[in-house]
N, C-alpha and C positions, 0 to 999 in steps of 0.2 A: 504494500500500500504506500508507505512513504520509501524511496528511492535513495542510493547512499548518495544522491548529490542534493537532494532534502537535506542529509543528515550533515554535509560539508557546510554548507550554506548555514546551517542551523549553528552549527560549533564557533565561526568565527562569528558570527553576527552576535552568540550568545557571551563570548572571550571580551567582547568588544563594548559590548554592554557593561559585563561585570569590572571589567577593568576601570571604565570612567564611573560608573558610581561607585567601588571602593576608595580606589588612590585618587582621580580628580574630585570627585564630589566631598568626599571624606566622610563615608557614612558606611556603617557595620552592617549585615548581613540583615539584619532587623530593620534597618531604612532608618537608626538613628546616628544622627552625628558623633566621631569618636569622639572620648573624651580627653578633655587636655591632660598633660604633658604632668607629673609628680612635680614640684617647685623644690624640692628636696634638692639641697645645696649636694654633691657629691666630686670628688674626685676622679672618681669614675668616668665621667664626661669630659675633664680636661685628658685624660688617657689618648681618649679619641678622636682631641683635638687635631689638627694638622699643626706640625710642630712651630708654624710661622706665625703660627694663631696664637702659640697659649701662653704668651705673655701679659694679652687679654685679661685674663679668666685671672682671678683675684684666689688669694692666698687658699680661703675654706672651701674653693670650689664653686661649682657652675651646676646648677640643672641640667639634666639632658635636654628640657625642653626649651631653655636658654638658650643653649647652646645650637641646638638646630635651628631657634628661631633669627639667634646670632649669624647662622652658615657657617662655621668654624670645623664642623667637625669631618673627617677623613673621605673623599671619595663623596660627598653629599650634595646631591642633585639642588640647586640652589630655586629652579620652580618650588620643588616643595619643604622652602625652609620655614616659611609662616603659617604649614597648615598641620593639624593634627593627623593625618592621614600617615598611614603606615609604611611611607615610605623613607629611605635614606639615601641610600645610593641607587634606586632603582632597580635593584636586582631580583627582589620579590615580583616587582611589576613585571620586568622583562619575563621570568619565570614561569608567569602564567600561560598556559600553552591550551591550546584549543583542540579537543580530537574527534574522531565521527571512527562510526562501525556500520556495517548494513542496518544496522537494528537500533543505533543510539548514539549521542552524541554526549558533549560536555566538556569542561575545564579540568585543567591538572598542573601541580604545580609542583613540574619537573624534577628538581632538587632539593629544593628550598621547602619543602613539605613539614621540616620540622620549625619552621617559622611560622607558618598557619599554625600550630599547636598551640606552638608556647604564646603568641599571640590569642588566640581562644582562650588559654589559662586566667590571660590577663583582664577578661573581657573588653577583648578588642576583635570580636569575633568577624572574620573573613567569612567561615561558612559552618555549620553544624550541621549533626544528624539532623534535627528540627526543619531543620531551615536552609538547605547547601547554595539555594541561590534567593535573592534579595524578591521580594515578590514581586516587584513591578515586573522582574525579566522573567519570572514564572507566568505572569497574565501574559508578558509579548508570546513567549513562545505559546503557551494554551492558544492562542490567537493566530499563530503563522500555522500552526498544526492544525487548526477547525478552517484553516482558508485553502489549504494544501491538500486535505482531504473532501473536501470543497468542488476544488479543482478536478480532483479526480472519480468525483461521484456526482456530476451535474445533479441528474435528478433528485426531488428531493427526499423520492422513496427506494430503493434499491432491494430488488429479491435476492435475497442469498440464500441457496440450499445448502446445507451441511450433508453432507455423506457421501452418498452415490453419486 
């Protein structure tokens, strides 16, 4: 019924979706905005300074959320230094990879899989059992799926024998 170039079409449309509303939008699997950054002075974050940077950062230490908000820290995608969004050097983003089968499609994140975890630990949830993609892309797709089978069933009654 649906065809694996349904199911291609389906994966990156679906990749492309979940992509801008996690990292652009800055919004968790649930469709709420993440939440900001610990203000929690730490050392920690001057570590991951660039070293050109951390004469900056003051004796007790720096926030991590400081300090992204600052652009200071290592390899850090400077679009997303002012937003809560789970990104830092883009690697997560880059990571999310889009796949299709005859039968199914969806996202996977390649390597990087134990950063969706421990991000979920944090509640900073990318996807859960509950919930693996954000709703609005579950109504797009329910919606490309009933226009696609649509397509392939004009009428708007269809006899189908089972068996013989």
């Amino acid at each position: 019924m649906l065809d694996i170039k349904f199911m291609q079409k389906m994966s990156s449309k679906t990749r492309k979706a979940y992509v801008d509303h996690i990292f652009y939008k800055g919004k968790d699997v649930f469709g709420r905005k993440f939440k900001p950054y610990s203000r929690n002075k730490t050392k920690w974050a001057s570590i991951l300074a660039r070293k050109a940077e951390r004469g900056k950062i003051p004796k007790e230490g720096i926030s991590y959320g400081e300090a992204k908000r600052m652009g200071i820290l290592q390899r850090q995608r400077s679009e997303f230094a002012g937003t809560t969004s789970p990104v830092l050097s883009a690697d997560l983003l880059n990571d999310t990879k889009s796949f299709f089968t005859a039968t199914s499609f969806g996202i996977r994140f390649a390597k990087d899989g134990h950063k969706v975890k421990h991000l979920n630990n944090m509640k900073r949830e990318l996807s859960s059992q509950k919930q693996p993609f954000p709703k609005k892309i579950i109504e797009t797709i329910e919606k490309d799926v009933r226009r696609e089978i649509a397509k392939q069933f004009p009428n708007k009654t269809t006899k189908i024998v089972l068996g013989k």
